[in-house]
C-alpha positions in Angstrom: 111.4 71.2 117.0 111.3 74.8 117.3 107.4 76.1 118.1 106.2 78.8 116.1 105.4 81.8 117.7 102.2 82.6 116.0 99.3 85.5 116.5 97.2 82.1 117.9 99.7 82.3 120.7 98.3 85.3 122.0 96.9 85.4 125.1 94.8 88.6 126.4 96.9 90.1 129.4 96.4 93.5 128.5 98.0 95.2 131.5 101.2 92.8 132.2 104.6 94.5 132.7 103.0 98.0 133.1 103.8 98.5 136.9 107.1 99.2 136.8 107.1 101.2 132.9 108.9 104.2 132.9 106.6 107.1 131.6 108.9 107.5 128.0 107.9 104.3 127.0 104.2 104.1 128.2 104.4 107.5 126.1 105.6 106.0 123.2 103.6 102.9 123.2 100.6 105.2 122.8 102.1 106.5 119.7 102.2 103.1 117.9 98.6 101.8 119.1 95.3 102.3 118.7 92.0 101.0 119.5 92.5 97.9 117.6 96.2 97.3 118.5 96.9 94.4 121.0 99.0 96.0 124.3 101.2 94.2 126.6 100.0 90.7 125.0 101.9 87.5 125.9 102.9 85.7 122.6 104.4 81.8 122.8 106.5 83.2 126.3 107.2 86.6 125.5 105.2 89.9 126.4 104.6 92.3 123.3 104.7 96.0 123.2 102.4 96.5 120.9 100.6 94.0 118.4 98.8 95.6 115.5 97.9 94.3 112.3 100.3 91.8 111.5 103.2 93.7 112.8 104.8 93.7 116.4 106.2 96.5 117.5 109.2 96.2 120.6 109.8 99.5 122.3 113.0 99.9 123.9 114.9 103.1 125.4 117.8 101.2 125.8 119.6 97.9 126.1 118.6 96.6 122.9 121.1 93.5 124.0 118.8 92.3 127.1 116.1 91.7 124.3 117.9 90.3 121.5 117.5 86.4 122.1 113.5 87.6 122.4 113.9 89.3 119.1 115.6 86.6 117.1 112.5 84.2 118.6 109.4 85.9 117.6 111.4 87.3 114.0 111.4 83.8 112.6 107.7 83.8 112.2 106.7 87.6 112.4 107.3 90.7 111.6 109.0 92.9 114.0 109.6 96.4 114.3 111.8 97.6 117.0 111.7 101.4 118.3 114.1 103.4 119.8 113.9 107.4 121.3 116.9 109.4 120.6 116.7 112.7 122.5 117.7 115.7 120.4 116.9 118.0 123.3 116.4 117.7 126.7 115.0 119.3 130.3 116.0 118.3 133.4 113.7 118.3 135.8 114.8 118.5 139.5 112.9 117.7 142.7 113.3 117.6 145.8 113.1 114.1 148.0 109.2 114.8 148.4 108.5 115.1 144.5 108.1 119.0 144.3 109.8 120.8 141.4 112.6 123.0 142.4 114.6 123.8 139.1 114.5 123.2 135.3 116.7 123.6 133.0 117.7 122.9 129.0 120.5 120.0 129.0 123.3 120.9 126.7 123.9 117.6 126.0 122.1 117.0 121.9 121.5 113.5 120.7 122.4 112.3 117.2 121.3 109.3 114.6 124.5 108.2 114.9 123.8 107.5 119.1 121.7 104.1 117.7 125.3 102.4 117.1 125.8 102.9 121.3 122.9 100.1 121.2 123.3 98.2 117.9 127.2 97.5 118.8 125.4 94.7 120.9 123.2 93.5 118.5 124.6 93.3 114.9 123.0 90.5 114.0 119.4 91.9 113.6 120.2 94.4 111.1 120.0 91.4 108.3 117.0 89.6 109.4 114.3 89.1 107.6 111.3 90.7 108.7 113.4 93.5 111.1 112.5 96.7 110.7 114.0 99.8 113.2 112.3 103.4 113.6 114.6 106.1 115.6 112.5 108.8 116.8 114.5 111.8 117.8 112.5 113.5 120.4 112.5 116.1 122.8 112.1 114.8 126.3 111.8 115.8 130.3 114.8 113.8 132.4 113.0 113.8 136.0 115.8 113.6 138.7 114.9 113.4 142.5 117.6 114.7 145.3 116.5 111.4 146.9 120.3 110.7 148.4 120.3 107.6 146.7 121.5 108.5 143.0 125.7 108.6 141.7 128.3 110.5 143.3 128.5 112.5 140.0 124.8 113.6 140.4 125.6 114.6 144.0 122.8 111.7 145.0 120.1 112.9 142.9 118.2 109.9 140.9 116.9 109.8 137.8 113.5 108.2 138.5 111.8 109.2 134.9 112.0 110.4 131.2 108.9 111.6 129.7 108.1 112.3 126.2 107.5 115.8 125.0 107.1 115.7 121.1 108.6 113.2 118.6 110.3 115.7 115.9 111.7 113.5 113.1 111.6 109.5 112.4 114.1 107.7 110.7 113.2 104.3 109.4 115.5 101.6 108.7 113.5 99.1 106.3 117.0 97.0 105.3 120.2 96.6 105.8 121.1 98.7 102.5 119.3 101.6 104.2 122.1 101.7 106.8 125.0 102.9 103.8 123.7 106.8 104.7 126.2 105.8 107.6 128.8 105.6 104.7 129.3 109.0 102.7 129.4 108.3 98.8 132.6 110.6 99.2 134.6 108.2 100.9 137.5 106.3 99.3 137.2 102.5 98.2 139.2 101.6 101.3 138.8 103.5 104.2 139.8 104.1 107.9 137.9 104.8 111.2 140.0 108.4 111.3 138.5 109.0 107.8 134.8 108.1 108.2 135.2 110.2 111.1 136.7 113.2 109.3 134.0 112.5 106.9 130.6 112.2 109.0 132.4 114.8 111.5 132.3 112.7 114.7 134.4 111.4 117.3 137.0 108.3 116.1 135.4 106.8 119.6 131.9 106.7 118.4 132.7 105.8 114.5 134.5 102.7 116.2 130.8 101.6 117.0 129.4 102.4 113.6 132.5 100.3 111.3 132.1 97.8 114.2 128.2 97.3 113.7 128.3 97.5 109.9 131.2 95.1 109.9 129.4 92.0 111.9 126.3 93.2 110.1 127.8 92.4 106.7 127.4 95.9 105.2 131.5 96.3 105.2 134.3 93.7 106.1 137.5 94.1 106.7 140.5 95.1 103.5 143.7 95.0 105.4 145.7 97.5 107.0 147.5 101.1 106.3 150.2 101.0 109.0 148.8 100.4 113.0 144.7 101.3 111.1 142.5 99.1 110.0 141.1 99.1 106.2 137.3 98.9 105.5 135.5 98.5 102.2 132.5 98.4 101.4 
């Protein structure tokens, strides 16, 4: 039988997992506790985020499929509310191999609410469980990158070695699966193609291939058949 994982499971080992925590997340643990919260707790064999009230809160800046077996474990007896930063601006900050600031500079590159599908796509599954809740925060952050010689070919060796969080501008909750049809434009025909959707919500066919894919295994649409080489979705 299947042990519950239960607020008596909690052992106080406030402090675990912090050594290695990037600064974004430490940052945005902050937000969601307070003096009475429970931090870095180990529950049954998990470590917690954040424990307050009756709610735990799982803070993760990406990979949401590295924690979905740990998810589906701790939802069947609590509830669970899973974070996620989506940066709508960002600064890159550059140093050199000794840490000292040598440039910065606005990144061009914008994040959308649409960018959560790059981590649902792996975990589907969630989105109908009972006692699941996600929050998106779209934030402005600092990307810290170090000309360290030890960082991709593409970045001429410089690492990224930290995010940091500047200011959280807008949250978007998901309470339900029915809150995820804003992904779905009332406008759209009964069946429906991934061209269309993406004519419609004005975004690349690539990245609406995430969203039909997500809502699909998520039961929110299903497959309707096909209009030549496309596939049909309804609702």
């Amino acid at each position: 039988m299947k042990k519950e994982i239960s607020r008596t499971d909690i052992v106080d080992r406030r402090g675990i997992g912090t050594n290695n925590e990037k600064a974004l997340h430490s940052d945005i643990k902050k937000l969601y506790s307070d003096e009475n919260s429970k931090v870095e707790y180990k529950v049954g064999s998990y470590i917690i985020d954040v424990i307050k009230e009756d709610t735990f809160y799982e803070i993760q800046t990406k990979n949401f499929y590295a924690i979905g077996k740990k998810l589906i474990d701790i939802l069947e007896y609590n509830k669970v509310v899973l974070v996620h930063p989506i940066a709508v601006e960002k600064y890159i900050i550059t140093q050199d191999k000794d840490g000292q600031v040598i440039s910065r500079r606005k990144s061009p590159k914008k994040g959308g609410l649409e960018d959560i599908f790059d981590e649902l796509v792996s975990t589907p599954y969630l989105l109908g469980r009972e006692n699941f809740k996600l929050e998106v925060l779209m934030t402005i952050e600092e990307e810290i990158r170090r000309k360290d010689g030890k960082g991709s070919w593409r970045r001429k060796g410089t690492s990224i070695v930290d995010r940091k969080l500047v200011e959280v501008v807008e949250k978007h909750v998901f309470n339900s699966i029915e809150d995820f049809n804003k992904f779905l434009p009332k406008e759209l025909p009964e069946y429906f193609t991934n061209k269309e959707l993406a004519e419609k919500l004005n975004l690349p066919v690539q990245k609406v291939r995430k969203i039909t894919y997500t809502l699909k295994n998520a039961e929110i649409i299903k497959e309707c058949g096909k209009r030549g080489r496309e596939l049909l979705y309804c609702r």
